[in-house]
N, C-alpha and C positions, 0 to 999 in steps of 0.2 A: 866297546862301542855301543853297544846297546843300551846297555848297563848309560849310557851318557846321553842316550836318545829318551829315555824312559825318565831320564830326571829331568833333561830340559823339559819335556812335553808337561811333566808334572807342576812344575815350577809356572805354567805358563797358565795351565790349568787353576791353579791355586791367585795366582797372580789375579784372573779374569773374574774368578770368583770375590774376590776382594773386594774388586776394583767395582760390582755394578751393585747398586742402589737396593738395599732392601724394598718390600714396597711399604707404601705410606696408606695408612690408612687414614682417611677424611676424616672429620666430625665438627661440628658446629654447637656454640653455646645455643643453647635452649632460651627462649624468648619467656616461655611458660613459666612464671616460678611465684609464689608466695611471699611476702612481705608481710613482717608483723604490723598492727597497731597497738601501741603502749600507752599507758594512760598519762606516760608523762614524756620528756624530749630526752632520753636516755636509753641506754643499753640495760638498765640495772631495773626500770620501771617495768612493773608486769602487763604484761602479752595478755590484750583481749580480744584480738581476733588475728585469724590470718585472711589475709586479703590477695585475690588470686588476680593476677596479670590481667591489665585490661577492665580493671573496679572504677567505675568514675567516682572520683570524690571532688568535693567542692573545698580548697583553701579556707580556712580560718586564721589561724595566724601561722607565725614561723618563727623560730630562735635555734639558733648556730648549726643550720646543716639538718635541722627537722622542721618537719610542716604540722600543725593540728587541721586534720580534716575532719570533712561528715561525709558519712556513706547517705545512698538513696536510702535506706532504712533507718537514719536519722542515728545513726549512731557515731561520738567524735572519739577522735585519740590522735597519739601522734606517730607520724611513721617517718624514716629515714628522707629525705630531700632527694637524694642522688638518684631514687627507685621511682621517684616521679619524671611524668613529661606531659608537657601538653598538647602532644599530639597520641593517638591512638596508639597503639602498639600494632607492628605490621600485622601482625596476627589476624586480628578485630579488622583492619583495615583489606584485609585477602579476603576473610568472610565474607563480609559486607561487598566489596566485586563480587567475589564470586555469585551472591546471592541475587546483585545485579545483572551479570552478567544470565545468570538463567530465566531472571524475566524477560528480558532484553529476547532470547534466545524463545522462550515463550510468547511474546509480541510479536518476534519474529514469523513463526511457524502461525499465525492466525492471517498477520499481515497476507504472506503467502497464501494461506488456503482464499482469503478476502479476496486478491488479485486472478488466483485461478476462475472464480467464480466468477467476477469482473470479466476476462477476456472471454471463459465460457457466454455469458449475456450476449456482452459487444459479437462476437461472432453469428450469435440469434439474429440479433439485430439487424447484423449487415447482411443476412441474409433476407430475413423480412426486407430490408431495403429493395436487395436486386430484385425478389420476387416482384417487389409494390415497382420497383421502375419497367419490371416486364410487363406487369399490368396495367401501367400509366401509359407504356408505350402502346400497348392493344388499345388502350382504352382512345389514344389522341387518333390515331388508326382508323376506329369505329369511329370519332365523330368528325375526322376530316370526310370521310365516305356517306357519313349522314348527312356532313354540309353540302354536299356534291348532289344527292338525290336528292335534300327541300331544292335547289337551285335549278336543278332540270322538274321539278314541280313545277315552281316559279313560273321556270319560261314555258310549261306546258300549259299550265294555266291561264298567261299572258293570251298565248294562242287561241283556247277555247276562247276568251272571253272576243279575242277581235274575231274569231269567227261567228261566237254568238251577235258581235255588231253587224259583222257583214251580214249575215243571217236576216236580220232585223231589217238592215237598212235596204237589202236586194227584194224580202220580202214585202216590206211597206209599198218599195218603189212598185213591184209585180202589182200587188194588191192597187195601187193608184193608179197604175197604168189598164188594170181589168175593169174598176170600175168606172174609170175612166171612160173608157172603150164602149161600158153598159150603157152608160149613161149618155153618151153623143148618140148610141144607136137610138134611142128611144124617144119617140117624140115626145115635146116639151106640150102638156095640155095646158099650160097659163103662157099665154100668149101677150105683147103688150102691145 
């Protein structure tokens, strides 16, 4: 009975091992690779340069599945049709982000420090503000209080002056009425 426990349990063992997936390993073709230039549209014509992924060349002509091009260095030949494309290779094109993206990220980081100093200012500012409206307010303050004493000037001055008239006029009348007074006491020496 054992001896039947120990082979099924085996069997099921073996069984389970079979049964699950080795692992897989990833990998990915390579973008990066070299292409010859031949001096003619063949396989058989000799290799004058190799040209690394990502080479701008400029079309010349083309016959059955080759291209004659010119590199930026002015050099022509011909190279396989299928190894071109006219757009970038993603490669060049990740660079080239990436390269943007850390200016970007560089703009960034100035922007920021610019706005920090920005809000640092504006806060100057609004403070000079409140101070200038504390002082605008003293200051409206001081010249409602200064319009308040020229106005009791004013009307103190209104005063003296009708007192200097009464003055004048109580005085002349005394004065008229004294020598008045002299003058009836006194006999009159022209007689007519």
């Amino acid at each position: 009975m054992r001896f039947a426990k120990m082979s099924v349990f085996s069997l099921f063992l073996l069984l389970v091992f079979l049964n699950t997936p080795l692992e897989a390993k990833t990998v990915y073709v390579t973008d990066t690779f070299k292409i010859t230039m031949r001096n003619g549209p063949s396989t058989q014509n000799k290799i004058l340069k190799m040209i690394p992924s990502g080479t701008r060349l400029e079309i010349i002509d083309q016959a059955s599945g080759w291209v004659k091009v010119a590199t930026s260095d002015g050099k022509t030949g011909w190279v396989i049709e299928q190894y071109t494309m006219e757009q970038p290779p993603k490669g060049i094109v990740i660079q080239d982000l990436k390269q943007d993206i850390q200016e970007l990220q560089t703009d960034n980081r100035k922007f920021q420090t610019k706005i920090s100093e920005l809000k640092e200012e504006n806060n100057r500012y609004k403070k000079l503000a409140t101070e200038s409206g504390s002082n605008v307010s003293a200051l409206n303050k001081k010249v409602a209080q200064l319009q308040q004493e020229l106005e009791q000037a004013r009307k103190n001055d209104k005063r003296k002056w009708f007192l200097y008239g009464v003055g004048v006029v109580g005085g002349s009348a005394l004065f008229g009425f004294i020598f008045g007074r002299i003058r009836r006491k006194q006999p009159s020496k022209l007689h007519f």
